[in-house]
N, C-alpha and C positions, 0 to 999 in steps of 0.2 A: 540414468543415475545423475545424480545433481550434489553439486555442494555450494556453499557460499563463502563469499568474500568481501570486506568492504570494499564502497564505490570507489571507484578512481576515476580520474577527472576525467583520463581516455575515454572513460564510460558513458559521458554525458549525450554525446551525440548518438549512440545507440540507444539510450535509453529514451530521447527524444522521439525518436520514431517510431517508437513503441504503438502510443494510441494512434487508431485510425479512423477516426470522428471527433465531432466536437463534442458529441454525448457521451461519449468512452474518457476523453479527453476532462470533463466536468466530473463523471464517478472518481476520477487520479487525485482531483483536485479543482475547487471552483474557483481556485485562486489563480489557476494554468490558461493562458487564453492558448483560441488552437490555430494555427500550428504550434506544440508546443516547442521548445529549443534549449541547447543546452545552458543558458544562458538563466533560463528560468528556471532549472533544477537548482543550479549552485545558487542563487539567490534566495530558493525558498531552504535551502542548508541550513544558511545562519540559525534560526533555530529546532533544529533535527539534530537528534542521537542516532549514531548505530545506522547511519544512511547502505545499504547492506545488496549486493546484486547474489542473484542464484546464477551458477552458471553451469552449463552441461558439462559433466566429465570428461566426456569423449574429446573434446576438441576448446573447451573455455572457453567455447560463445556465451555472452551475454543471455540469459532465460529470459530474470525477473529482477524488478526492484521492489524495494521495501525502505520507509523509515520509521522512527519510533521521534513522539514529541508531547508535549507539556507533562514531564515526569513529576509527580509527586514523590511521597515517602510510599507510600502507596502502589499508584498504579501508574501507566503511561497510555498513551495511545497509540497505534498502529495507522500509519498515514501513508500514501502517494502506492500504492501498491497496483503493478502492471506487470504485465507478463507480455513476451513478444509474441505478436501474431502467429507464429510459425510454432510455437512451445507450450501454446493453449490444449488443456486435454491433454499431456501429458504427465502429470505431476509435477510441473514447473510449480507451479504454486501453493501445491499443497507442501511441498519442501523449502519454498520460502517462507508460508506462515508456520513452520516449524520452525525453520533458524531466525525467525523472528522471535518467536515464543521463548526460546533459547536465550536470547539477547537480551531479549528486556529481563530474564528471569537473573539471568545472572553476570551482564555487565551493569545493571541499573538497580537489580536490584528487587525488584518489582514483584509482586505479588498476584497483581489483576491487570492483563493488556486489555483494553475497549478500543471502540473503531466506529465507528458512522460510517452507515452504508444506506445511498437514499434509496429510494421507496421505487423506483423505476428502473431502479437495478437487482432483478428478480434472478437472474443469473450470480450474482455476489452476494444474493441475500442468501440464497439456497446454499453456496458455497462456503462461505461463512458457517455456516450453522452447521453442514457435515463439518468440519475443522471444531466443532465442540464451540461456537461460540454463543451465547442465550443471548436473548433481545430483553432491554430491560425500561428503556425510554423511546421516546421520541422526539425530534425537534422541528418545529417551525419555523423556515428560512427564507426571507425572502432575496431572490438572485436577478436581481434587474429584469430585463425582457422573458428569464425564465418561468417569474414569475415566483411564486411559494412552492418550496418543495420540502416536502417531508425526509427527516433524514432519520432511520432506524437507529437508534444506539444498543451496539453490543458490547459484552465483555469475554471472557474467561477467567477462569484462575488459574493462574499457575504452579 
């Protein structure tokens, strides 16, 4: 069983260690270089709502993180979402992107959460899509040495 709470700063350096590649590390964020650190969570804060950790029941270890950013009247997006190694496959995340769903519905406001998930992450797009999210765009990015990478846009409504 899982429930959620906003981040705390304690939180940082667990949440840092979260991904375990530089490819996992790029789906969180391609603005994150890897090793990521806590130093570059709080930074990309400044503009993030609702910066939000899932944490197990049983004991409040850290699961998952989540935040919400560019809020319209509208809709927001759903960004930086990790789950720890240890807490994959067990509904860590599917409990996250609930009390995300949650969050944006109703501390923001929000009507339709979206999220970009790129094209190589066949695992998040799948996951994504049981969690009720529809694919509705695409975008064209290019990321230095990575080269162009397609990024799937999702939404829901809430």
């Amino acid at each position: 069983m899982f429930k959620h709470r906003p981040l705390a700063e304690e939180d940082l350096a667990t949440i840092a260690s979260f991904p375990q590649s530089e490819d996992e590390l790029f789906y969180v964020s391609p603005r994150f270089l890897y090793p990521l650190t806590a130093e570059q969570i709080a930074r990309l804060l400044q503009d993030r709502h609702a910066p939000t950790v899932i944490v197990d029941s049983s004991d409040g270890s850290a699961a998952g993180y989540a935040n919400l950013y560019d809020r319209t009247s509208e809709s927001c997006w759903l960004g930086n979402v990790i789950i720890a190694p240890s807490y994959r496959g067990t509904g860590a995340a599917a409990a996250l992107i609930e009390a995300m769903k949650r969050l944006a519905k109703t501390e923001l406001g929000v009507r339709r959460l979206q999220l970009s998930c790129h094209q190589s992450n066949a695992r998040g797009l799948a996951f994504y899509h049981k969690c009720g999210f529809k694919p509705y765009d695409m975008r064209i990015a290019a990321y230095g040495a990575r080269g162009k990478i397609i990024t799937i846009q999702m939404a829901i409504s809430l």
